[in-house]
Each structure stands twice: as C-alpha cells, then as structure tokens.
DSSP file (Angstrom, degrees, kcal/mol; ACC not computed):
  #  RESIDUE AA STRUCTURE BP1 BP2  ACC     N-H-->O    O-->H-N    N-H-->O    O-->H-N    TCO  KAPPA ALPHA  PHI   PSI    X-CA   Y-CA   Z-CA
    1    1 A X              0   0    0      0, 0.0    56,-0.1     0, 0.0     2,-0.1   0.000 360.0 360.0 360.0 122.7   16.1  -15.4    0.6
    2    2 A X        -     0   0    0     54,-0.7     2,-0.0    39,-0.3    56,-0.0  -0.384 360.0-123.1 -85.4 158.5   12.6  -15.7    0.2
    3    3 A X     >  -     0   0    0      1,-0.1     4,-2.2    -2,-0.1     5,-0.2  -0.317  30.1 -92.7 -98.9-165.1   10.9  -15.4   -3.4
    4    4 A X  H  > S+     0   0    0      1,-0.2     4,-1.1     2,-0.2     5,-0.2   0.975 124.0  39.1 -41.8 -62.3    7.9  -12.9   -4.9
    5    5 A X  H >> S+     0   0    0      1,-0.2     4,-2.3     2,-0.2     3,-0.6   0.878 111.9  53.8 -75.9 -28.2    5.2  -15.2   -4.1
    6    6 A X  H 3> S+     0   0    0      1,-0.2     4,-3.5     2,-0.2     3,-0.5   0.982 110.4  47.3 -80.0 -46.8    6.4  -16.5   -0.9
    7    7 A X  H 3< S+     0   0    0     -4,-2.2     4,-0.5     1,-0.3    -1,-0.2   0.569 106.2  59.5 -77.8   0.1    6.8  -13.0    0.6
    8    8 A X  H <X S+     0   0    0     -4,-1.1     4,-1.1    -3,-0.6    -1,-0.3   0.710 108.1  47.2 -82.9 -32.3    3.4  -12.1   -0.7
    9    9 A X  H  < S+     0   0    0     -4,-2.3    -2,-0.2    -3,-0.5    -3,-0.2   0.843 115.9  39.5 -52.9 -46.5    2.0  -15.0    1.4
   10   10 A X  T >< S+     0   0    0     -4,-3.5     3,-1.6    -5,-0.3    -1,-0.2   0.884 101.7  69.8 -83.3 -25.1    3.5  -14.4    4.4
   11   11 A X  G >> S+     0   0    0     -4,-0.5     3,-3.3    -5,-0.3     4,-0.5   0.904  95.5  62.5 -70.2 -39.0    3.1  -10.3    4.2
   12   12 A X  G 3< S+     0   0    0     -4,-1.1    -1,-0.3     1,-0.3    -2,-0.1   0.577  91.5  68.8 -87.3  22.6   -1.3  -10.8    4.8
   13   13 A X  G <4 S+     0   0    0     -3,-1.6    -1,-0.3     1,-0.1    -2,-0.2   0.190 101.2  38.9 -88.2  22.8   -0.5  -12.2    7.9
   14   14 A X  T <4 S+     0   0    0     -3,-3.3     2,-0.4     2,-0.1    -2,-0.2   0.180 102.5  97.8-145.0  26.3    0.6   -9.1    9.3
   15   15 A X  S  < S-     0   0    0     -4,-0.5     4,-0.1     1,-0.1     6,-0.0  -0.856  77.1 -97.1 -92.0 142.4   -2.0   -7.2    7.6
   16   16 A X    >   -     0   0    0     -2,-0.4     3,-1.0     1,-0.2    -1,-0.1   0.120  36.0 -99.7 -60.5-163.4   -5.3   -6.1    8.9
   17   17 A X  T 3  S+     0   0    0      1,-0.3    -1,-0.2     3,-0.0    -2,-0.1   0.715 119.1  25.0 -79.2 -22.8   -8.3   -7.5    8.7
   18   18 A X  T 3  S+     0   0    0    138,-0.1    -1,-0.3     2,-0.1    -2,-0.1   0.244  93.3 118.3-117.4  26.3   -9.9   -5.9    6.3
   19   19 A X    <   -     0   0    0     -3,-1.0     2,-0.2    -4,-0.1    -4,-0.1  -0.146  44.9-159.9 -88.2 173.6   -6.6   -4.8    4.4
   20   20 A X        -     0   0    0      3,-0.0     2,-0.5    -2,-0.0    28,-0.3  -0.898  28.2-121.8-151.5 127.5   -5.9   -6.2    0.3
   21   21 A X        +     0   0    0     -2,-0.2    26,-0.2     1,-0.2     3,-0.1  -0.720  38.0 173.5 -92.6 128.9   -3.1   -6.4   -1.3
   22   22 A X        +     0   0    0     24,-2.3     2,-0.3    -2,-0.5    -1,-0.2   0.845  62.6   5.5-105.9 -55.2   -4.1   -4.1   -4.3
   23   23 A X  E     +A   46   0A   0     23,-1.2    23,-0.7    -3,-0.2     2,-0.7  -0.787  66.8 166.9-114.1 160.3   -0.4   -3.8   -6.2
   24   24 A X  E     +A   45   0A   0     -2,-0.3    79,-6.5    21,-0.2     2,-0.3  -0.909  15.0 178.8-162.0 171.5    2.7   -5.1   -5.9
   25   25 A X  E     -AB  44 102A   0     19,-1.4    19,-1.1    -2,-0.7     2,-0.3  -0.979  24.1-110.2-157.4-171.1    5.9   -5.7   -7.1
   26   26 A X  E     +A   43   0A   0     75,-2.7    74,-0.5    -2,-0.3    75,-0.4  -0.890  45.9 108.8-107.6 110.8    9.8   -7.5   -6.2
   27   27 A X  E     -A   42   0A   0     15,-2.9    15,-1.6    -2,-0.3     2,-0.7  -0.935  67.5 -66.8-164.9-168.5   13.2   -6.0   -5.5
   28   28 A X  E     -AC  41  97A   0     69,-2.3    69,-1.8    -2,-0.3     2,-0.7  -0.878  42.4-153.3-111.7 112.3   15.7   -5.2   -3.4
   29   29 A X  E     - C   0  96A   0     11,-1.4    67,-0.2    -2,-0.7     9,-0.1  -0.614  19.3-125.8 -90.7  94.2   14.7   -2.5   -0.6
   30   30 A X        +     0   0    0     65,-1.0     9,-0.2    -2,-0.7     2,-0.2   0.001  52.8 146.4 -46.7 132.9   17.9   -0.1    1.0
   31   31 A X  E     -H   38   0B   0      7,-3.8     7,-4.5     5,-0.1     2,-0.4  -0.834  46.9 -96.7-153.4-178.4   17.5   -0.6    4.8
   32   32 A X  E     -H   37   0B   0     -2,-0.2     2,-0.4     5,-0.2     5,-0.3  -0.933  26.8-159.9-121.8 154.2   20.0   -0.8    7.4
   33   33 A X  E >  S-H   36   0B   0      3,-2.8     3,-0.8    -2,-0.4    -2,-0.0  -0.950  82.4 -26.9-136.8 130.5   21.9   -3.8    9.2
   34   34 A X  T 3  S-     0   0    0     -2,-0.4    -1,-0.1     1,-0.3     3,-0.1   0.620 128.6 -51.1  74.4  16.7   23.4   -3.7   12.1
   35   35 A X  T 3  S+     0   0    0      1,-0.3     2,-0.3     3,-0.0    -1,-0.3   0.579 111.9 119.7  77.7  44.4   23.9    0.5   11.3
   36   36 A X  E <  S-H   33   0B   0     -3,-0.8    -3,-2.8    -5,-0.0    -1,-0.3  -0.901  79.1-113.2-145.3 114.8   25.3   -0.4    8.0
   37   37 A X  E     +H   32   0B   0     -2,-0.3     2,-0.3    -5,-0.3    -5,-0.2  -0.491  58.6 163.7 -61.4 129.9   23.5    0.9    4.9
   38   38 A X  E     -H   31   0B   0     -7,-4.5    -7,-3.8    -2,-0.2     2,-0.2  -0.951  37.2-123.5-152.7 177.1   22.4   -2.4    3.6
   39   39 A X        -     0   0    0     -2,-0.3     2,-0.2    -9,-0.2    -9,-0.2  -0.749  16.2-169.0-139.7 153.7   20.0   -3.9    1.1
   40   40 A X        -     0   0    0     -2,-0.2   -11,-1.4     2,-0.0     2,-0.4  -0.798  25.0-127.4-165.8 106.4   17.1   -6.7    1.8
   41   41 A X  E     +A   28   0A   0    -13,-0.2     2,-0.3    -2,-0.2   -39,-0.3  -0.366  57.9 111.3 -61.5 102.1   15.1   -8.6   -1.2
   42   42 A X  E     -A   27   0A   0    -15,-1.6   -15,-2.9    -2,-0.4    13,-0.3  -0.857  56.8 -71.2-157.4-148.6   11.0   -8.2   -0.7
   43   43 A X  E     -AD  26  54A   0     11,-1.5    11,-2.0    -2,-0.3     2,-0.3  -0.792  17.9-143.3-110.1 156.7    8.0   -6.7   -1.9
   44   44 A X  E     -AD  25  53A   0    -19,-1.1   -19,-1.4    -2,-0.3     2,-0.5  -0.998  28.2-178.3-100.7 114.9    6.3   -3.5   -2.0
   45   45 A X  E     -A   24   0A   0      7,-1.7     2,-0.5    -2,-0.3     7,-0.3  -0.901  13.9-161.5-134.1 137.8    2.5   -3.6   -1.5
   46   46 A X  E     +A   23   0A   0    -23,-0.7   -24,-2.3    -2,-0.5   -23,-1.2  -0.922  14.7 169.7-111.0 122.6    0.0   -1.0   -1.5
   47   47 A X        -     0   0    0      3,-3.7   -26,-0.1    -2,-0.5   -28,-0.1  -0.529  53.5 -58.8-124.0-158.4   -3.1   -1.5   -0.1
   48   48 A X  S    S+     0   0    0    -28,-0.3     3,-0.1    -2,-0.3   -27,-0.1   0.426 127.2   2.9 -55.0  -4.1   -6.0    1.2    0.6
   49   49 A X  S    S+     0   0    0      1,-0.6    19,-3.6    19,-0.0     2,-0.4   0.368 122.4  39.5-160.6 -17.0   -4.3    3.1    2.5
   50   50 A X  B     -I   67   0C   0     17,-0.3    -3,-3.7    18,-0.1    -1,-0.6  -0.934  58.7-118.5-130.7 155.3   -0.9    2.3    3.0
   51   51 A X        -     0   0    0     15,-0.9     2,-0.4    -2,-0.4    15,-0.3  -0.339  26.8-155.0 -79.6-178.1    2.4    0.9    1.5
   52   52 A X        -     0   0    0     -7,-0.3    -7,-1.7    13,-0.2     2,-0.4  -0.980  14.8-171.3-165.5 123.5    3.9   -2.0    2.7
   53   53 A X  E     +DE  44  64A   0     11,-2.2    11,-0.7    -2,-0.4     2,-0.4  -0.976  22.9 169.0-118.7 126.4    7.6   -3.2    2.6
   54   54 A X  E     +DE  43  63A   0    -11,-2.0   -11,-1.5    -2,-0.4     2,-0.2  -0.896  11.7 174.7-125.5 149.8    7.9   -6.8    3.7
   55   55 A X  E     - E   0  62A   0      7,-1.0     7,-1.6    -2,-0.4     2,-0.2  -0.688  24.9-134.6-178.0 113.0   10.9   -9.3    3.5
   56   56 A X  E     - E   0  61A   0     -2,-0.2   -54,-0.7     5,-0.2     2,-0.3  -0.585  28.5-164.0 -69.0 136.0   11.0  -12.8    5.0
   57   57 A X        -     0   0    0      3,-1.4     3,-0.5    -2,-0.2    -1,-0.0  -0.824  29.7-102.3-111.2 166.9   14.0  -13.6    6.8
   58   58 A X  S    S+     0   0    0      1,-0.3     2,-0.5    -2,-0.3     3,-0.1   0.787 116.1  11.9 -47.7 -15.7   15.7  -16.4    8.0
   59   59 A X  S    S-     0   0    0      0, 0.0     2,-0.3     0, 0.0    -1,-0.3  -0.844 137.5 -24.1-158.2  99.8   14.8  -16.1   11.2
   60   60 A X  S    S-     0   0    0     -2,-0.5    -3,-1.4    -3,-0.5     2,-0.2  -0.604  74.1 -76.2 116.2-177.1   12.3  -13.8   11.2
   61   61 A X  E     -E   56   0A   0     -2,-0.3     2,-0.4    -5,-0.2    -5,-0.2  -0.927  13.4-137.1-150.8 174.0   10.8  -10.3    8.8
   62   62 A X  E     +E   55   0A   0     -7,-1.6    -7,-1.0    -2,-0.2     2,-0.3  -0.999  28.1 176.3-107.6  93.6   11.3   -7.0    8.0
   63   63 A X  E     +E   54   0A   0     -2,-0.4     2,-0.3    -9,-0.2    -9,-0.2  -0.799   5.1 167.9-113.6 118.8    8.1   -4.9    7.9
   64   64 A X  E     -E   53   0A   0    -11,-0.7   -11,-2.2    -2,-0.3     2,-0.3  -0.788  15.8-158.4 -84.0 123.2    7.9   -1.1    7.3
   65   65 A X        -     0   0    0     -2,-0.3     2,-0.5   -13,-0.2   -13,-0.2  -0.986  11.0-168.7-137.0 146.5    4.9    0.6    6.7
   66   66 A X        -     0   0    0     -2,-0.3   -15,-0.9   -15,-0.3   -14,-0.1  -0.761  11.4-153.1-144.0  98.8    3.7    4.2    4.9
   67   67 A X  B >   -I   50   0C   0     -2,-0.5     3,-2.4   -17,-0.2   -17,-0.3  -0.063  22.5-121.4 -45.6 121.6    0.5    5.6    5.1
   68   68 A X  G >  S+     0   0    0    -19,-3.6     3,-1.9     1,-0.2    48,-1.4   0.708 100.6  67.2   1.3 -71.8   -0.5    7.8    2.4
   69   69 A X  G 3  S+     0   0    0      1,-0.3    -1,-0.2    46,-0.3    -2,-0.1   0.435 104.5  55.3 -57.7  -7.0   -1.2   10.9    4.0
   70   70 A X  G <  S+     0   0    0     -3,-2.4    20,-0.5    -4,-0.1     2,-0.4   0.166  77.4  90.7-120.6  25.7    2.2   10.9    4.6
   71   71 A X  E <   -F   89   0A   0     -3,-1.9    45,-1.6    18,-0.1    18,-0.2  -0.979  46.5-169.2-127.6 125.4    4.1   10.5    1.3
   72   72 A X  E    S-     0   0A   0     16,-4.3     2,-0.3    -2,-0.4    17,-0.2   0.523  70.2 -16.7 -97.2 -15.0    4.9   14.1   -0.5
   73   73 A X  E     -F   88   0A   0     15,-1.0    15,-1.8     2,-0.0    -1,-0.3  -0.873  57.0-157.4-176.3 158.3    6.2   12.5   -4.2
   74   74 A X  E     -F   87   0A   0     -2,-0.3    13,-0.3    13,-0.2    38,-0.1  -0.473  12.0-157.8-148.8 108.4    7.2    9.3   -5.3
   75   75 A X  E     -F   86   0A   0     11,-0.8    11,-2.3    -2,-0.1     2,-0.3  -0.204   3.6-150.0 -67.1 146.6    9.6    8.6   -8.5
   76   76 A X  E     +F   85   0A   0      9,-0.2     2,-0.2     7,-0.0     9,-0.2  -0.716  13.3 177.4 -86.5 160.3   10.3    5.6  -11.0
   77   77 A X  E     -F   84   0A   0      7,-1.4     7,-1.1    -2,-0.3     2,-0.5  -0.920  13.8-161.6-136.0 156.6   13.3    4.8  -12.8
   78   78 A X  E     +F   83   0A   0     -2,-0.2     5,-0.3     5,-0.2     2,-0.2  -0.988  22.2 162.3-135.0 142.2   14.2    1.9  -15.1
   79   79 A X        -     0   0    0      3,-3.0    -2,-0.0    -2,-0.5     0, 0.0  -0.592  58.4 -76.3-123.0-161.9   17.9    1.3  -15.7
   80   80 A X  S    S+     0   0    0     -2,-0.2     3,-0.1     1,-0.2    -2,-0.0   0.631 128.0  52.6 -83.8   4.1   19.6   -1.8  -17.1
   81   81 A X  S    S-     0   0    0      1,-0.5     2,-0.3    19,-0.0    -1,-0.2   0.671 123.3 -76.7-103.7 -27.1   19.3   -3.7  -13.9
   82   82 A X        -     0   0    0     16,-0.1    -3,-3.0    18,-0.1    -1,-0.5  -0.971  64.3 -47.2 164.4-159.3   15.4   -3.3  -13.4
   83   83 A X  E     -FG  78  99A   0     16,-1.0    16,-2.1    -2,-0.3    15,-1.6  -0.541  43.5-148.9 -88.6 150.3   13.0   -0.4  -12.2
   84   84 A X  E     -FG  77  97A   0     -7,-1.1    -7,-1.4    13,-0.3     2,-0.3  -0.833   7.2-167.2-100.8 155.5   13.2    2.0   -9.0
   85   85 A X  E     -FG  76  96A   0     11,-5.5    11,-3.3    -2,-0.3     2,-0.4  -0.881   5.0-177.2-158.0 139.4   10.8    3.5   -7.1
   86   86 A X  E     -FG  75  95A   0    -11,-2.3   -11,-0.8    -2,-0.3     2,-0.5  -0.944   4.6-177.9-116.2 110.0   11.6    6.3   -4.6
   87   87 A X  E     -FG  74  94A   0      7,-2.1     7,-1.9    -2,-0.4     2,-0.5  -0.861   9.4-155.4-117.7 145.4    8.9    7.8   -2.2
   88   88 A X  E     +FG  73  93A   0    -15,-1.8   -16,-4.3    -2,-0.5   -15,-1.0  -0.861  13.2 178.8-127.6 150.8    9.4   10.7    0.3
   89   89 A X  E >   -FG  71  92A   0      3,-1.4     3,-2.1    -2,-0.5     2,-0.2  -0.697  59.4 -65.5-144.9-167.8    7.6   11.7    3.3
   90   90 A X  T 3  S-     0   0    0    -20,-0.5     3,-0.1     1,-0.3    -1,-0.0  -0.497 128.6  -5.4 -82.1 124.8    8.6   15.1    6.0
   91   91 A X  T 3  S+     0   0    0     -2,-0.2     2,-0.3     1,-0.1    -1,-0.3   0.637 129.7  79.1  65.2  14.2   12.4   13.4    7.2
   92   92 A X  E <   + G   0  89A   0     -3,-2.1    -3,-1.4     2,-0.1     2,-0.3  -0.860  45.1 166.0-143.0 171.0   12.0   10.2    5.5
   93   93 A X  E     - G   0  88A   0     -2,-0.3     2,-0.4    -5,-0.2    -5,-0.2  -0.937  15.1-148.7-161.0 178.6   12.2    8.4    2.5
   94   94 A X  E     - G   0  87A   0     -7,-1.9    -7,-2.1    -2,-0.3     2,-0.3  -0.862   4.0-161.4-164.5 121.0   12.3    4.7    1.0
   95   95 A X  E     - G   0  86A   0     -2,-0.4   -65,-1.0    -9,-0.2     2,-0.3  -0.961  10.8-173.7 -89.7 119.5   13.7    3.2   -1.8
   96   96 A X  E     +CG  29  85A   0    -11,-3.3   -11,-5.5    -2,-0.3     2,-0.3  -0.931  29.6 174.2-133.1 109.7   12.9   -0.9   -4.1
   97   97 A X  E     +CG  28  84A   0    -69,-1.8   -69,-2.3    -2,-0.3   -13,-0.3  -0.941  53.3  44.6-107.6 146.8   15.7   -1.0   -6.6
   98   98 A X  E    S+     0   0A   0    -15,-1.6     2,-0.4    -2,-0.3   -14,-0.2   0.818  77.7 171.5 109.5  24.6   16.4   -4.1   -8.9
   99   99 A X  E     + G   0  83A   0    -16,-2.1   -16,-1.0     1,-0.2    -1,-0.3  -0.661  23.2 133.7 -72.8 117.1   12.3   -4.5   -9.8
  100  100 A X        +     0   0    0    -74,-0.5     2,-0.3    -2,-0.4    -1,-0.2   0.187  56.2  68.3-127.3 -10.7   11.6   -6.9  -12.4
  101  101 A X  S    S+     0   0    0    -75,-0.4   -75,-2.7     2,-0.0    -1,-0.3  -0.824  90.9  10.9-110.5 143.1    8.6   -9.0  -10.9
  102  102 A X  B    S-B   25   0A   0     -2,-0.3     2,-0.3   -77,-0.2   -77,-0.2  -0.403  96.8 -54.3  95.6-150.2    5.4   -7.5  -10.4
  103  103 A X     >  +     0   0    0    -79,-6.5     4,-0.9    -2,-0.1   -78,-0.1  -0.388  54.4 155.3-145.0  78.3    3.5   -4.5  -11.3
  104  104 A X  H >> S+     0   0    0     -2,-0.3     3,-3.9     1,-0.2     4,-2.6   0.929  74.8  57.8 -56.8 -71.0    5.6   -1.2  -10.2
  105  105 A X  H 3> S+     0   0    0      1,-0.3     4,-2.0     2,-0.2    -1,-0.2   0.600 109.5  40.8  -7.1 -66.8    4.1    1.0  -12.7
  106  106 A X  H 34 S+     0   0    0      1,-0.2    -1,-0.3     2,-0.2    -2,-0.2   0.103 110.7  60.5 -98.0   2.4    0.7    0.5  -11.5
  107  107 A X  H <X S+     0   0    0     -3,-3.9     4,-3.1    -4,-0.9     5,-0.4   0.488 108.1  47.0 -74.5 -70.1    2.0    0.6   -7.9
  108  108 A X  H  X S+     0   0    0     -4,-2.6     4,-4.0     2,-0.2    -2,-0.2   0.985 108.2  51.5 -43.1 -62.9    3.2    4.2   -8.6
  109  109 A X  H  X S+     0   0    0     -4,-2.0     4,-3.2    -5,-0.3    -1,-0.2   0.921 111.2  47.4 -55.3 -45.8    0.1    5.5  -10.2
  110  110 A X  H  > S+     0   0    0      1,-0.2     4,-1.9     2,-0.2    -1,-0.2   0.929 110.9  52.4 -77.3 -29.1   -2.2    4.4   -7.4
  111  111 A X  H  X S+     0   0    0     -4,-3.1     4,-3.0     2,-0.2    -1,-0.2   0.934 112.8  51.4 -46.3 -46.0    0.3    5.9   -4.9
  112  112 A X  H  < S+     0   0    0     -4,-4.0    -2,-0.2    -5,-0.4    -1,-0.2   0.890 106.3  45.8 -24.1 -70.1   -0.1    8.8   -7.0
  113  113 A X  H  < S+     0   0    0     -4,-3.2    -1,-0.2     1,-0.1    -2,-0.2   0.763 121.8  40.4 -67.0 -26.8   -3.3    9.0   -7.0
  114  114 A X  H  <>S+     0   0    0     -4,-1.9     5,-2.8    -5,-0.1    -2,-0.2   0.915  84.8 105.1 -43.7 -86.8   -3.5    8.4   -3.2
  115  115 A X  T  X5S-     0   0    0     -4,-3.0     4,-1.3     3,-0.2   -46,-0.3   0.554  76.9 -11.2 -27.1 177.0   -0.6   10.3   -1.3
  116  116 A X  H  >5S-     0   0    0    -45,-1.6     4,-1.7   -48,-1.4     3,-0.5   0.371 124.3 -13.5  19.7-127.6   -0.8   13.1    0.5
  117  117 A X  H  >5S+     0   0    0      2,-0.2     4,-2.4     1,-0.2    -1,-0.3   0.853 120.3  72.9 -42.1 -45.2   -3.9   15.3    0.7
  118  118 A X  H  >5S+     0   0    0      2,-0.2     4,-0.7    -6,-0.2    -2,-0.2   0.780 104.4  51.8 -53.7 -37.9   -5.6   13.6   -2.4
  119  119 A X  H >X<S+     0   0    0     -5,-2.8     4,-2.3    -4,-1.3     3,-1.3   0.973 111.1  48.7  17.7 -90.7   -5.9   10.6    1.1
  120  120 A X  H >X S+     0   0    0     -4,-1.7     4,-1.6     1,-0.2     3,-0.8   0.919 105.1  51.2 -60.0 -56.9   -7.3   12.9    3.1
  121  121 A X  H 3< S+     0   0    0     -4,-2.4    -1,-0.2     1,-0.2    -2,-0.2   0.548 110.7  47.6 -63.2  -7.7   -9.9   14.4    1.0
  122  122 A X  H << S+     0   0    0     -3,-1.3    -1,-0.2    -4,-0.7    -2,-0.2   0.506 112.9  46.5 -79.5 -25.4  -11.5   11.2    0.1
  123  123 A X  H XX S+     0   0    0     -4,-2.3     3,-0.8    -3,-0.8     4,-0.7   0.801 110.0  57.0 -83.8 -10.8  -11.6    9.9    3.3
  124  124 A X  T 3< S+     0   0    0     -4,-1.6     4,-0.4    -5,-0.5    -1,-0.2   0.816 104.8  50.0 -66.6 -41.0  -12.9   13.3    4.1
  125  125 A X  T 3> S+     0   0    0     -5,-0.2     4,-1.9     2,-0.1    -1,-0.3   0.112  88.5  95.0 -98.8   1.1  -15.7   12.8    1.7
  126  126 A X  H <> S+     0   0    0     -3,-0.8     4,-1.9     2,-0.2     5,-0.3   0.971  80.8  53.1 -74.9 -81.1  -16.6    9.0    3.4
  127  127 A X  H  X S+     0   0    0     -4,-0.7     4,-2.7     1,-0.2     5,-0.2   0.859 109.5  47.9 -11.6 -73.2  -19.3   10.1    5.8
  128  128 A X  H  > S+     0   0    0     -4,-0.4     4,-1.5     2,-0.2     3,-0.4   0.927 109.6  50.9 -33.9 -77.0  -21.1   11.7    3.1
  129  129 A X  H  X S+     0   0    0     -4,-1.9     4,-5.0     1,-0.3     5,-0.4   0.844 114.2  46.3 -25.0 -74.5  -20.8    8.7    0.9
  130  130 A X  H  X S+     0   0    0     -4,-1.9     4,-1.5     2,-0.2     5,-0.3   0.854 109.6  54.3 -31.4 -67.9  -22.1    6.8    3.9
  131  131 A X  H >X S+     0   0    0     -4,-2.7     4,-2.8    -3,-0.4     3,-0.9   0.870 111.9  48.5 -16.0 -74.1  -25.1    9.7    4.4
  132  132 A X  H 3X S+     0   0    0     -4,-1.5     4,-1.1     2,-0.3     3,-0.3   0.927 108.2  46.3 -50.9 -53.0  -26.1    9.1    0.7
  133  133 A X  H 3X S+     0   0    0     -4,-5.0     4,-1.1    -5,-0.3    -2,-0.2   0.657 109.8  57.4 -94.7   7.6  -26.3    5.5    0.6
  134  134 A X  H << S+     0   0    0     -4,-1.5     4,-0.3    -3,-0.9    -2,-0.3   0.717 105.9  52.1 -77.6 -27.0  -28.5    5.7    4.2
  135  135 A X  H  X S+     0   0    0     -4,-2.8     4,-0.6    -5,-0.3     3,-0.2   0.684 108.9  52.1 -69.0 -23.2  -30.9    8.0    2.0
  136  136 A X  H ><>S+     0   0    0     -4,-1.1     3,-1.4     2,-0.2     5,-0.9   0.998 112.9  45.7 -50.2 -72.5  -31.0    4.8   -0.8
  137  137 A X  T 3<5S+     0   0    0     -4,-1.1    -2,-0.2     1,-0.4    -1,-0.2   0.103 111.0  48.4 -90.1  -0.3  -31.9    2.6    1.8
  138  138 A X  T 345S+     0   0    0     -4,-0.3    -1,-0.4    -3,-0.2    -2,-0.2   0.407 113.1  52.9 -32.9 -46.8  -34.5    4.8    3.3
  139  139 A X  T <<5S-     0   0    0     -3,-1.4    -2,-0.2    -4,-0.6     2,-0.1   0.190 118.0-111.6 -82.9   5.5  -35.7    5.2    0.0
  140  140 A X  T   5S+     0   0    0      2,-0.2     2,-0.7     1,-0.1    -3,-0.2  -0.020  86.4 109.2  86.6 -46.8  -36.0    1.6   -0.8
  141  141 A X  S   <S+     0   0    0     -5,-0.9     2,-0.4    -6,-0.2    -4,-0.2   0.239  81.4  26.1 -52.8  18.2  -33.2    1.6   -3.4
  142  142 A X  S    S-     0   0    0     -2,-0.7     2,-0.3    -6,-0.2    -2,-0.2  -0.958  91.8-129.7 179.6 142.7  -30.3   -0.3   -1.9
  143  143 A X     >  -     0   0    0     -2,-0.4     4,-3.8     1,-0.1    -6,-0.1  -0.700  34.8 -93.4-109.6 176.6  -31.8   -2.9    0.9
  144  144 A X  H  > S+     0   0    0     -2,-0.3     4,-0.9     2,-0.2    -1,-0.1   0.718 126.0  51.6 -78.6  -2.9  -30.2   -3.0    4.3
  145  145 A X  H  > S+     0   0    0      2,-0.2     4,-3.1     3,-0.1     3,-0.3   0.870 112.3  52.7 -85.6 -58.0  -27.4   -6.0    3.4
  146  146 A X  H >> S+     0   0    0      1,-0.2     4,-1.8     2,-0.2     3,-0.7   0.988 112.0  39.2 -35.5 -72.3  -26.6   -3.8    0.4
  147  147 A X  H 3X S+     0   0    0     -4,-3.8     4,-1.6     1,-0.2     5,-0.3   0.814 114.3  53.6 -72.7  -5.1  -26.0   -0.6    2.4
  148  148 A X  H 3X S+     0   0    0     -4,-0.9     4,-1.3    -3,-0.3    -1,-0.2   0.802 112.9  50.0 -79.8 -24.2  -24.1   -2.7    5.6
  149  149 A X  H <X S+     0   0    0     -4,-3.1     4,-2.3    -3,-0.7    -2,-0.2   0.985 116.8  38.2 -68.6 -63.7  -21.7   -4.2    2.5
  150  150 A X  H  X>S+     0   0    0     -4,-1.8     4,-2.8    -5,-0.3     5,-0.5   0.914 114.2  53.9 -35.5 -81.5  -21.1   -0.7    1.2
  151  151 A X  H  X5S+     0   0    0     -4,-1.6     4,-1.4     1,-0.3     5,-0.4   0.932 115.4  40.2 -28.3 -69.5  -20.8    1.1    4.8
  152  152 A X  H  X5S+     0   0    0     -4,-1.3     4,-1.3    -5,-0.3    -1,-0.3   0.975 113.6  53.7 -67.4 -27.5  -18.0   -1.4    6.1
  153  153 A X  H  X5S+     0   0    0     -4,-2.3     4,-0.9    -3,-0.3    -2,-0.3   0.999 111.7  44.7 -47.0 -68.0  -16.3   -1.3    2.7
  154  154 A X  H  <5S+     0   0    0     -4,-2.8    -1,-0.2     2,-0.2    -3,-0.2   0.661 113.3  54.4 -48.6  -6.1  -16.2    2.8    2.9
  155  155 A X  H ><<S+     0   0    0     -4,-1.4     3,-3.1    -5,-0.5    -2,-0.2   0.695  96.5  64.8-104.6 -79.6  -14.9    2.5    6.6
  156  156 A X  H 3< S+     0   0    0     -4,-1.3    -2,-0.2    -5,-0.4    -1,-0.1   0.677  94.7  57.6  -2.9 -48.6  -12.3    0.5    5.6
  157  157 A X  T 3<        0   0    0     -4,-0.9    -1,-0.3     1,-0.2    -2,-0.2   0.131 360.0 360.0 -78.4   4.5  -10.9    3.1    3.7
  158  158 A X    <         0   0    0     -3,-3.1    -2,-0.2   -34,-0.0    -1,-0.2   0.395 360.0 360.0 -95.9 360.0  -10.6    5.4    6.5
C-alpha cells in the first residue's frame, strides 16, 4: 500500500504537461476487483480541469479521471472514521471514504466552483481573455513575453 506522498509523486507522471496538482487529499476509493465491489487506498487530485483518482499498486496503478464538465453535484461527509466525498456525473458516480490526510474541504469547494456548466462558461470566456490581453500588447501595456506567458497559461485551461 502506497502512502499520501508517494502516490502524489507517482500520480504527475501520468499527468499532462501542463497539468498541477491544485488540491488533494488521502483515502480509501470504492472501485471494483476482479467484479467485486472493493476498496483501493489513494489520492484524489484536482487539477484545472479535472479530478484525478490515483492508487499505486504493487504491480502496477489505478487511474480514473473526471472532467469537470461532467460532474452534476458532489457531497462531503465527516463521520468518526474520517471524511467522504461523493461526486456524480449522467450514469456514474465516485466515492474517497476514510479521508484524514490532505485538504478535502478545499478539494470540494474548487470542484464546486468548477463542475458542470460553471467549466464550460469560463472556458467559453478564454478567447476573449486572450482578445483582451492581444489589445494590451498592441497597446504597449503587457510586452510580447508577458502576453505568450498569459496566452499558454489561458489555453491550458481549456
């Protein structure tokens, strides 16, 4: 069983390139083995645009991933054994019980803020962004290394 930090090490090698691990947290994530309802100790990571379930195995990983635009709700809970967190998408859902490491809360909120349309209508709104900071740099405010940092940053996030 691998621990918090080690399965945060190994999880950005199978992120893209310009992906970040923004939150995370630790627990034990319902999966299936072998068609078995079963249970598998890793992180949950949110990065600009997606969640992230990862778990090193012995021989091997587990990754599962869930885009924004596609998660309708997601709940906490805290019981005596640790925190949940439940998110649901159209036929699907995924559940990290047993949380004590890391930073669910603050995992939640940005999912929150994220999911579903609110996703699409920022990314919607990227172009523009872009639009605007080629009228800076056209204007002299913002020099062209400034607006090429900005530009791949906002693309990134599509």
């Amino acid at each position: 069983m691998a621990t918090y930090s080690k399965n945060l090490k190994k999880v950005k090698e199978h992120l893209d390139f310009s992906e970040k691990i923004i939150f995370s947290c630790y627990g034990a994530f319902k999966t299936k083995v072998m068609g078995s309802d079963s249970q598998r100790n890793g992180v949950f990571i949110a990065t600009e645009n997606r969640i992230v379930f990862f778990a090193n195995k012995l021989i091997g990983y587990q990754l599962e991933s869930f885009y924004f635009e596609k998660i309708s709700s997601i709940e906490m809970s805290k019981g005596i054994m640790g925190k949940k967190i439940k998110f649901m998408m159209s036929n699907n859902s995924a559940t990290m019980k047993w949380i004590l490491l890391g930073e669910p809360e603050k995992l939640v909120n940005f999912v929150r803020e994220n999911m579903g349309d609110k996703y699409k209508k920022v990314n919607d709104d990227i172009p523009k962004q872009i639009r605007k900071l080629s009228d800076l740099r056209d204007d002299g405010i913002l020099s062209n290394d400034e607006f090429e940092s900005k530009k791949l940053e906002l693309l990134s996030k599509m």
